[in-house]
Structure formats: structure tokens, C-alpha cells
C-alpha positions in Angstrom: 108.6 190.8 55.4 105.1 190.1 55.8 104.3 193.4 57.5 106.3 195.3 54.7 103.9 193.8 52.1 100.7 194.3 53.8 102.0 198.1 53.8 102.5 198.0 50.6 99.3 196.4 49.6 97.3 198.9 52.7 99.1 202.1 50.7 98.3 200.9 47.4 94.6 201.1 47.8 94.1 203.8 50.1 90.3 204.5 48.6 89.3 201.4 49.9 90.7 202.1 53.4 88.1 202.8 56.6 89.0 205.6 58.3 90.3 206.0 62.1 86.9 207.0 64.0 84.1 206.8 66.0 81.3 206.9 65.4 78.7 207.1 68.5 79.9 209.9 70.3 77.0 212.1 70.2 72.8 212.2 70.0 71.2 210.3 68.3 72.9 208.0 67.1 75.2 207.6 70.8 76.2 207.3 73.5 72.9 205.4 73.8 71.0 205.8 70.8 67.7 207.4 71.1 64.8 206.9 70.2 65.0 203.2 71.1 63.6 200.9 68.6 60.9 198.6 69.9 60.1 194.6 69.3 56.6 193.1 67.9 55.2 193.8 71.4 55.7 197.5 71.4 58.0 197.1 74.4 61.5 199.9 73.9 64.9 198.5 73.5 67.4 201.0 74.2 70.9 200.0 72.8 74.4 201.6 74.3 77.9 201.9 72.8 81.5 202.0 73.8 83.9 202.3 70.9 88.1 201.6 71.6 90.7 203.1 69.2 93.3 200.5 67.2 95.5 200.7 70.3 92.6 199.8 72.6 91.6 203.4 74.1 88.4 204.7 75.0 87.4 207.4 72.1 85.5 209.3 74.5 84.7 209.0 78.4 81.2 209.6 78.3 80.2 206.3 76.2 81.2 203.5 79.2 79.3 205.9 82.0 76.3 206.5 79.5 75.4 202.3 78.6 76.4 202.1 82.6 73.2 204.5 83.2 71.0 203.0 80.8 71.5 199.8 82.7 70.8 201.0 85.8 67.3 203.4 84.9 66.3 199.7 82.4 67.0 197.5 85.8 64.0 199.9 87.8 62.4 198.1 89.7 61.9 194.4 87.9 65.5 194.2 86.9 67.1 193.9 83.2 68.2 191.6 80.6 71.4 192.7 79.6 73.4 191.3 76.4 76.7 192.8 75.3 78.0 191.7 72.2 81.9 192.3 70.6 82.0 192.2 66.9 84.7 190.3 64.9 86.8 191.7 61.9 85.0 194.0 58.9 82.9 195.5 61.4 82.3 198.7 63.3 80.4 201.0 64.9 79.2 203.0 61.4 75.6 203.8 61.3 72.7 203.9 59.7 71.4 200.3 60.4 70.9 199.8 56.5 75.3 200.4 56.4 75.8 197.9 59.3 74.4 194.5 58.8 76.0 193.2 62.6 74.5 195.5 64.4 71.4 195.5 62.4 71.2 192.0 63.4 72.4 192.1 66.7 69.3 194.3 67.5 66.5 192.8 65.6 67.6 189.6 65.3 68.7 188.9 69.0 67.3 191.8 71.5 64.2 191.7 70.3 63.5 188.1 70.0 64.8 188.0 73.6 62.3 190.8 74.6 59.6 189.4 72.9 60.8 185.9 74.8 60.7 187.6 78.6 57.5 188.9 78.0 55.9 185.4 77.5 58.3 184.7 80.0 56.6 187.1 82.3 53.2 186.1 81.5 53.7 182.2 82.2 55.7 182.7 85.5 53.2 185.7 86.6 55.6 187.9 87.4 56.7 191.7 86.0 58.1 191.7 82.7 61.9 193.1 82.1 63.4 195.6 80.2 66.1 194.3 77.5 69.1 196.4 76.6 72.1 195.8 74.8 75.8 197.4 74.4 77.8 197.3 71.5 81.6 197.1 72.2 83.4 198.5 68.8 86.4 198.9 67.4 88.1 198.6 64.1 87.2 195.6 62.8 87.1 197.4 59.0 90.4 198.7 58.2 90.3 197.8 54.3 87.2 197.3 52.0 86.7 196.2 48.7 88.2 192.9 47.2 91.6 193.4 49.0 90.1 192.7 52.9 92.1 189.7 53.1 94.9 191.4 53.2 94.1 193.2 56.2 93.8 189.9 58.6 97.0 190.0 60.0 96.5 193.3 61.0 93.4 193.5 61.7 94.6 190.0 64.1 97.0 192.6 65.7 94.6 195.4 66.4 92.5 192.7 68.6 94.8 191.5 70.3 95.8 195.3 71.6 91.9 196.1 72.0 91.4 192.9 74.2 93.3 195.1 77.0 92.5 197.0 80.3 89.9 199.3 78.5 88.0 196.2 76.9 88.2 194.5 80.5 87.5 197.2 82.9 84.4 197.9 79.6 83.1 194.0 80.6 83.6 193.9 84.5 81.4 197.0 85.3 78.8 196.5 82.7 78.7 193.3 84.4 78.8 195.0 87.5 76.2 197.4 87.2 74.0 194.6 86.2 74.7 192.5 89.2 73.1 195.9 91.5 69.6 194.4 90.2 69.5 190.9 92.1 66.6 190.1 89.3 68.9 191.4 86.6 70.9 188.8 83.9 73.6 189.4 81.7 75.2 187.7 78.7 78.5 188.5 76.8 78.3 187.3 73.0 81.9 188.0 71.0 81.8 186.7 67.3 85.4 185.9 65.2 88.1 188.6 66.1 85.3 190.0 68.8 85.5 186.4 70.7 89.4 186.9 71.0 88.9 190.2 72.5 86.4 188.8 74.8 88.3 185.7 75.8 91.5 187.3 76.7 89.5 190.7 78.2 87.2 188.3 80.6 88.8 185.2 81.0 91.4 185.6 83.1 89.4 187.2 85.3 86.7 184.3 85.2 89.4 181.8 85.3 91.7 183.4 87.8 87.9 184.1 90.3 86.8 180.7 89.6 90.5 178.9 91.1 90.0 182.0 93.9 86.1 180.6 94.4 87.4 176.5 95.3 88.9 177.8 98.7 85.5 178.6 99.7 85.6 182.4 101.0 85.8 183.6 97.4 82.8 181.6 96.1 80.2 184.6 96.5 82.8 186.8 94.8 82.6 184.3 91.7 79.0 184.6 91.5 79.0 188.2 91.9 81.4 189.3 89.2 80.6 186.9 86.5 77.8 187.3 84.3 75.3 184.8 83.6 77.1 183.5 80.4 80.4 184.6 78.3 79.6 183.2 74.5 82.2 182.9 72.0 80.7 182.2 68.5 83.0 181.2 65.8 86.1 182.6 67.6 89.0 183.4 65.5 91.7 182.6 68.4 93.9 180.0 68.5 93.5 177.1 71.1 96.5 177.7 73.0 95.0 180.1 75.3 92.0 178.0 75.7 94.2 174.6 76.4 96.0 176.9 79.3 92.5 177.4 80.7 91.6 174.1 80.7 94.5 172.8 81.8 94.8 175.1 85.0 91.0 174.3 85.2 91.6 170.8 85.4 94.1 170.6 88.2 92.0 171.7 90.8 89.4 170.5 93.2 85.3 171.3 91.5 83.8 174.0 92.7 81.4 172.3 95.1 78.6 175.0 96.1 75.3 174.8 94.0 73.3 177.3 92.2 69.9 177.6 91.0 69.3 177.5 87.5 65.8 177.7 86.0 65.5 173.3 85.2 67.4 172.4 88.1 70.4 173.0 90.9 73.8 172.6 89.7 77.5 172.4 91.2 79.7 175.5 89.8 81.6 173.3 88.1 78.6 172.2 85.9 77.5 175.7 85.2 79.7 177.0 81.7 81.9 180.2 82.9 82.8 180.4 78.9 80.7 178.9 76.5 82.9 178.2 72.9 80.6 177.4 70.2 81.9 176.6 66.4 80.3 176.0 63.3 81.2 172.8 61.4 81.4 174.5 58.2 83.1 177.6 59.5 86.0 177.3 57.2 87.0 180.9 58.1 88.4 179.7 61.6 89.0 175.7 59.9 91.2 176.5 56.8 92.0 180.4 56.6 92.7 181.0 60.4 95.4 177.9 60.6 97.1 178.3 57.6 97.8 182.2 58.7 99.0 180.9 61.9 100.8 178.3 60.6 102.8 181.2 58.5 103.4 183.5 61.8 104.6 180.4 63.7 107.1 179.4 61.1 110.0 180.8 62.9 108.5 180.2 66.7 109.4 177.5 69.0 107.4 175.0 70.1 107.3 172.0 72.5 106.8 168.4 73.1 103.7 167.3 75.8 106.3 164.8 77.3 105.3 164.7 81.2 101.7 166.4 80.9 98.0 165.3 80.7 98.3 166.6 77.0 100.7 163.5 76.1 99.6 160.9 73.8 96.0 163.3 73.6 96.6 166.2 71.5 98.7 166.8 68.1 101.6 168.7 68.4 101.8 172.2 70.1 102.5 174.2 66.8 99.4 172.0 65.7 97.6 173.6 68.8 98.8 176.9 68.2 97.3 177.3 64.4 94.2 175.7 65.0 91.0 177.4 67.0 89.0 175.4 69.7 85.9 175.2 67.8 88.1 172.5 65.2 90.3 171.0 67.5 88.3 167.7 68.7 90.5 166.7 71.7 89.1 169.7 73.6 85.5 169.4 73.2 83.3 169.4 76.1 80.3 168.6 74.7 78.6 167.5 71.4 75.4 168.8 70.2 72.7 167.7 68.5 69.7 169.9 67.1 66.4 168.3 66.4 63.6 170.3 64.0 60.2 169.2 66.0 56.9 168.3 64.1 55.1 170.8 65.9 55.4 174.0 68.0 54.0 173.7 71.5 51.9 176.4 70.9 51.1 179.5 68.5 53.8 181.4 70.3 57.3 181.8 68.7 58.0 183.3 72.0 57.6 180.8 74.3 60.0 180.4 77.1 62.6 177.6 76.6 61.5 174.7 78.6 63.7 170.9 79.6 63.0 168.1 76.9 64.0 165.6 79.7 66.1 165.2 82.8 69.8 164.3 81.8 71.3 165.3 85.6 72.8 161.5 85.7 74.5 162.2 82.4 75.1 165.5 82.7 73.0 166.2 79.6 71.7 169.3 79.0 68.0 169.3 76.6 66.3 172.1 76.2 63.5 173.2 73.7 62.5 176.8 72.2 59.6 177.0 70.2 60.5 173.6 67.7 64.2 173.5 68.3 65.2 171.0 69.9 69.0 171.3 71.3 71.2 168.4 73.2 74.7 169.2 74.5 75.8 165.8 75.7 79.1 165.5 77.3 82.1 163.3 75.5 82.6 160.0 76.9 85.8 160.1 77.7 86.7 163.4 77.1 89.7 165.6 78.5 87.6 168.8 78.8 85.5 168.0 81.7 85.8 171.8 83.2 83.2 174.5 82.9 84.9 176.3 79.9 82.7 174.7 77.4 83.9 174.3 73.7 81.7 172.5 71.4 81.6 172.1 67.7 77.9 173.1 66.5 76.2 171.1 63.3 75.8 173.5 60.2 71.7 173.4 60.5 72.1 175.6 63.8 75.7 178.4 62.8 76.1 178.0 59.3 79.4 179.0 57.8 81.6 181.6 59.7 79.2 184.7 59.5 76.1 183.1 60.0 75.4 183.9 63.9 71.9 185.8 63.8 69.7 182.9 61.8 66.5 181.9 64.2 67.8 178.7 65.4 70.8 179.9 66.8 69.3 182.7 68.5 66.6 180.2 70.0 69.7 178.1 71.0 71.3 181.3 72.8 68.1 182.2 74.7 67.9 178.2 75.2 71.3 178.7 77.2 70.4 182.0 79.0 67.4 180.5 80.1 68.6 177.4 81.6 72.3 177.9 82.5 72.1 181.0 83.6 71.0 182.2 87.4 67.8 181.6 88.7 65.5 185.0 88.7 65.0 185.5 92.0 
């Protein structure tokens, strides 16, 4: 019944439909858009695209092959910064920039603050600066404008779920392998509302099913090869079974006891985040909208009691689980975090590299500072989430409200993480 009437209500206002398309399949505006735009420092940020179909299909076969390329000729010879970012719902790859405020945003508001960032990065650690380039994994997010969008959730919901398939993975694991030919190379995957469903269930299993692979010991260097420096999920509109399962099947096996080098300090595996969650407290998008459409889909579904698992007598009911995301279900927090507004800059640069307010290894506290942002991500005492899938509920003065994932602060908090949970340069 409730397909029949979003038909109904689709057909009835078929002027305010978004077409079937791509958008980036040829010069200038894609495969890799030319010319690249530049930050305050004059240096060129090329951007890449690779758009899938409703059904999850590649639109073309040049687009993966062409960001691949522009990976490889950024890496030469001082390696690359790489950050790959999957929008959510009402969102695609249409251009100009003016007619698409995520991507917009995505390039000025992040790539280039984190170009302008490794250049003072360069200069302080006297070293040769590297390129930044990004790649914009699209699909269509926008099926329905105007004042009806609403009623294209649940199938726009359906639409990612078929996108976050063997196109959107094999897209992820060879961007990220590309990257990894640079030894000096980093990369980041960023996925925002429906885009951090299609990245969880596109790259996690993969992460998950490597890391379980990786505590056996043979596998380990496979781990560190495949994944990239940091998945991000920002305000993900998933529910929190899948991420339960992950943590659960996370839990039940020995830590991953080889270190690596971060930028502050060494760290055990299993203290370096495979998957980063990160929700806003006022993101009543994914707090009130997303569960109460779940709760509708799982009217008729079955669900069961935690009787005999570590779940029992910790979390609310499995349908409970199901209709609520991560980011506003408490019991599976990792970590809170706290953001402090400094008096003072440390110097005249915005761009200063992210530096350690103080050393929290006994706690497992991680402090970092970017410019005067203070962040803290402290780990819950007790907590049941004591893996490295990282879920954390983020105050309102960093991500506020659902849509707002490009403001400064968060950005310094996401160059904050790359710099010091992410690999060493070496």
C-alpha cells in the first residue's frame, strides 16, 4: 500500500520530478573536471566523478578509470591527499556549482581548507607539499523536488540500498587502492545521510570481514593495505542494526595487537577507528523522521528478544534497534565528545596543522587542536562499544542539524581526525 501511494503522489507531480541521468560524462564538466579550481594559496585541486544509475550501475566506464588516473599523475612524486565523499538524499551530480550547494561545499569548504592545511603542513614538517584531490561518488539522491520531497524517502531509501552494491564497492576499494601505490599518499571516505548507508554497507564488510582476517596475524599487512586512512559517516541515515552486527562480531574477538604510527603517537589496531560514525545532537532528520519511517516498514516484520546475548539487559528492544540510527542510540556509543572554542589562535594561520592538547594514551583519550578548536573524544566508562567502529554523538556547536556538515568547525574536526588517526606520512 505504501508503494502504491508514493506512485500515485510520484505521477501526480511529474514537473517536479528529476530526471534519470548523468551528468559528468564528458569535458569540462567530467570525468575529472577541468580546469581545476585552486585554494587561497594558488595551489590546483582537481576533482573526479563516478556517477551509478537507481539500480547501482556505472553510467559510463570511463569515469572510475579517469578519478583512478588523476590519483595516480596528483600522487607524483610527494604522494596525495585523497578524500572521496558519497552524498545523501536530494543530491546529485548536476552542475554548475551555483545549482549544487553539496558539491559546492564539498570543494571549497573541505578540499581546499585541507589543501591550504598540507601546505602549512609542509612548511612546519619541511618536507614537499601534496597535491589534494577529491571524487564525488553520485547517484540519485533527487528524484522529486518541490514541496512534495518527503514523499520520495522511502524510495529514495530503496534506491541506496541497491546503489550500496558491487559497483559502489569495487568504486571504494580501488580508489583506495590506487592511493595506497603512493606509500606517502592518504585517503579518507566521507558519506553524509543516505550517502553514509551506501558507504557503510559498500566498505564495511570489507573492513570488518579484513579486520577479523588481520587478528590471525598473516593478514594484518593486508588490513593496512586495503583500508584507507579513515571511513566517515556524518549524520548517517541507516538504521543501527547493521552497525550492532559489526560491533557485535567485533567484539567477540581477540584485539588486533600490531601497532601503527599515527602522527601524536603509536597505537594498537584496535585503537585506530576503521569506521568513524559521527551524529549531530540536533539532527532530527535521522532522530524523529528516520525512526518513525522505520517504525512504519517494520510494522509487519519480526523481531527478537536479546535473551542469551551480550545485548541483554543493555539495549531496548530489537525493533527499537531497527528504527533507530547509531548516532541516537546511546548504548552503542564509543566515545563522547566535547568541543572547546579557545581564547586565542596559536598563531595568525587558520591553516595550521592540527597538533595534541595533551596525552590521554592511559585513558584512551584522544585531544586534538586545529586553529581554536579544541576537540576531545573520550571513551564511555563502561561502555559496550569498546571496538574500533566508532560511533559518537557530536554536540550541536560542531554538526548542526542534519544538513549542516561543511560549517568550519566540523571541517577542522575532520582534518583534526585525518591528521592524528590516520597513518603516519612516511
Amino acid at each position: 500500500m505504501k508503494r502504491v501511494v508514493v506512485a500515485a503522489l510520484l505521477f501526480a507531480s511529474l514537473s517536479a520530478c528529476v530526471s534519470l541521468r548523468s551528468y559528468r560524462t564528458n569535458p569540462p564538466y567530467g570525468p575529472v573536471e577541468q580546469p581545476p579550481f585552486k585554494d587561497l594559496f594558488g595551489n590546483p585541486i582537481h576533482i573526479g566523478y563516478v556517477e551509478l544509475d537507481d539500480h547501482g550501475l556505472y553510467w559510463t566506464d570511463k569515469q572510475l578509470p579517469a578519478s583512478m588516473k588523476m590519483i595516480e599523475t596528483a600522487a607524483e612524486p610527494n604522494g596525495a591527499i585523497v578524500a572521496v565523499f558519497v552524498h545523501g538524499w536530494l543530491n546529485n551530480a548536476r552542475y554548475p556549482d551555483h545549482d549544487n550547494t553539496d558539491l559546492h561545499n564539498f570543494k571549497h569548504d573541505v578540499l581546499a581548507v585541507m589543501s591550504q592545511h598540507e601546505t602549512e603542513a609542509a612548511r612546519h614538517e619541511h618536507r614537499p607539499r601534496r597535491n589534494v584531490v577529491g571524487v564525488y561518488v553520485a547517484w540519485r539522491g533527487k528524484s522529486l523536488g518541490g514541496p512534495l520531497f518527503p514523499f520520495s524517502f522511502y524510495d529514495r531509501l530503496d534506491a541506496a540500498l541497491r546503489v550500496a552494491d558491487t559497483e559502489a564497492t569495487v568504486t571504494l576499494r580501488g580508489l583506495i587502492a590506487k592511493t595506497r601505490e603512493n606509500r606517502h599518499s592518504q585517503i579518507i571516505v566521507i558519506g553524509h545521510s543516505f550517502g553514509g548507508l551506501i558507504t557503510e554497507r559498500a566498505i564495511g564488510p570489507v573492513l570488518i570481514t579484513e579486520a577479523m582476517l588481520a587478528r590471525t596475524g598473516p593478514r594484518i599487512e593486508t588490513l593496512l593495505r586495503e583500508a584507507p586512512d579513515l571511513v566517515i559517516l556524518v549524520n548517517p541515515a541507516t538504521n543501527a542494526t547493521r552497525a550492532l552486527g559489526d560491533v557485535w562480531v567485533l567484539k567477540e574477538s581477540p584485539e588486533i595487537a600490531p601497532q601503527r604510527a599515527t602522527l601524536f603517537r603509536r597505537q594498537t589496531l584496535s585503537r585506530t577507528p576503521l569506521i568513524v560514525s559521527l551524529t549531530s545532537a540536533t539532527d532530527w532528520a535521522t532522530g524523529l523522521g528516520f525512526p518513525l519511517a522505520e517504525y512504519l516498514e517494520g510494522a509487519f516484520q519480526s523481531f527478537r528478544g536479546w535473551g542469551g546475548t551480550p545485548m541483554d539487559g543493555v539495549f531496548p528492544s530489537e525493533r527499537t534497534v531497527y528504527a533507530k540510527t547509531m548516532g541516537h542510540l546511546p548504548q552503542i556509543w564509543s566515545h563522547d565528545v566535547a568541543f572547546t572554542k579557545l581564547p586565542e589562535a596559536r598563531s595568525d594561520a587558520k591553516t595550521e596543522p592540527a597538533v595534541p592538547c595533551r596525552e590521554g594514551e592511559a585513558s584512551g583519550e584522544i585531544c586534538f587542536i586545529v586553529g581554536r578548536d579544541m576537540f576531545t573524544m573520550t571513551p564511555r566508562n563502561p561502555r559496550f562499544n569498546d571496538t574500533h567502529y566508532w560511533i559518537m554523538q557530536v554536540p550541536k556547536s560542531i554538526i548542526n542539524g542534519h544538513s549542516d556538515v561543511w560549517n568550519a568547525v566540523w571541517v577542522n574536526m575532520l582534518i583534526g581526525m585525518m591528521e592524528s588517526l590516520g597513518a603516519e606520512r612516511r
